[in-house]
N, C-alpha and C positions, 0 to 999 in steps of 0.2 A: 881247147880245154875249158869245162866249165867253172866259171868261179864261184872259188865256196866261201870267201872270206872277204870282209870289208872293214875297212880302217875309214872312221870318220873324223875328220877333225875339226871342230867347229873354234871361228877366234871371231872376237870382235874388235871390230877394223873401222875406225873411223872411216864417213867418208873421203877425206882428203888423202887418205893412206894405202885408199882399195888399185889403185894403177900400180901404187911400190909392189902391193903385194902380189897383183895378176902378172907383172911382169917377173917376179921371182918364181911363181908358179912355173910361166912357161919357162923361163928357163932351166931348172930342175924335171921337168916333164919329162925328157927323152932321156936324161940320166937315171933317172927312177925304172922309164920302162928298158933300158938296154940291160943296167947292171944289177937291177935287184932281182934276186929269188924268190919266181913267184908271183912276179909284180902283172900286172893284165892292163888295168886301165888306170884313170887319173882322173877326173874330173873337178872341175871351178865351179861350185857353187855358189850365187849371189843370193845373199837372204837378207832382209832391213837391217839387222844388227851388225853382218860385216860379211865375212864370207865363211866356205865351209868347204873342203876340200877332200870328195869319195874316194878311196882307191880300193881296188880289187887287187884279191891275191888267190892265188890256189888253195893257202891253209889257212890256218888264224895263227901257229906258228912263224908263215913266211911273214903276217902281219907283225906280227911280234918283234922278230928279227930285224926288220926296218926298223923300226923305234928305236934301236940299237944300234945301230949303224952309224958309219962315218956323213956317209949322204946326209942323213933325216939329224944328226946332232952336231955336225961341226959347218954343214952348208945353209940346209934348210931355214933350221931354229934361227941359227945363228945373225941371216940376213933376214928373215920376217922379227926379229924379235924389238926393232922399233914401230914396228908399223900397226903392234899388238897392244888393246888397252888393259888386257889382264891374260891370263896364262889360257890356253887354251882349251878346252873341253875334248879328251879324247877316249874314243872307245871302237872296240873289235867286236864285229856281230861276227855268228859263224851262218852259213845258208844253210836252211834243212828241206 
């Protein structure tokens, strides 16, 4: 299946905070692609300001729905949210 939809999430992450956060990435990794609707890929982006975090979905919808979810709001947020200097920058592109 091709992906038509991407969820970016851009946080600035000190450096001393970027191992807390790549290891909470990987951990949510395989939960993201097993149980979410939609879900394709995941990837760790390392950029100077801190990190950035792509994922692919089938719709902008399935993006959506994640952002909503128990995963993405009582897991995710919840364990990245010391390791964040200010709230994080998010948006859903659609693919045309």
């Amino acid at each position: 299946m091709m992906t038509k939809a991407y969820l970016q999430i851009s946080m600035n992450i000190p450096a001393e905070n970027r191992e807390t956060a790549a290891a909470i990435y990987r951990q949510y990794l395989q939960p993201f692609l097993n149980t979410i609707k939609g879900a394709q890929s995941k990837e760790l982006l390392v950029r100077a300001e801190g990190l950035q975090v792509l994922h692919g979905f089938e719709t902008t919808e399935d993006a959506q729905a994640y952002l909503m979810s128990d995963l993405f709001n009582k897991d995710v947020v919840t364990a990245l949210k010391p390791c964040l200097q200010n709230n994080p920058d998010i948006r859903i592109y659609s693919v045309v």
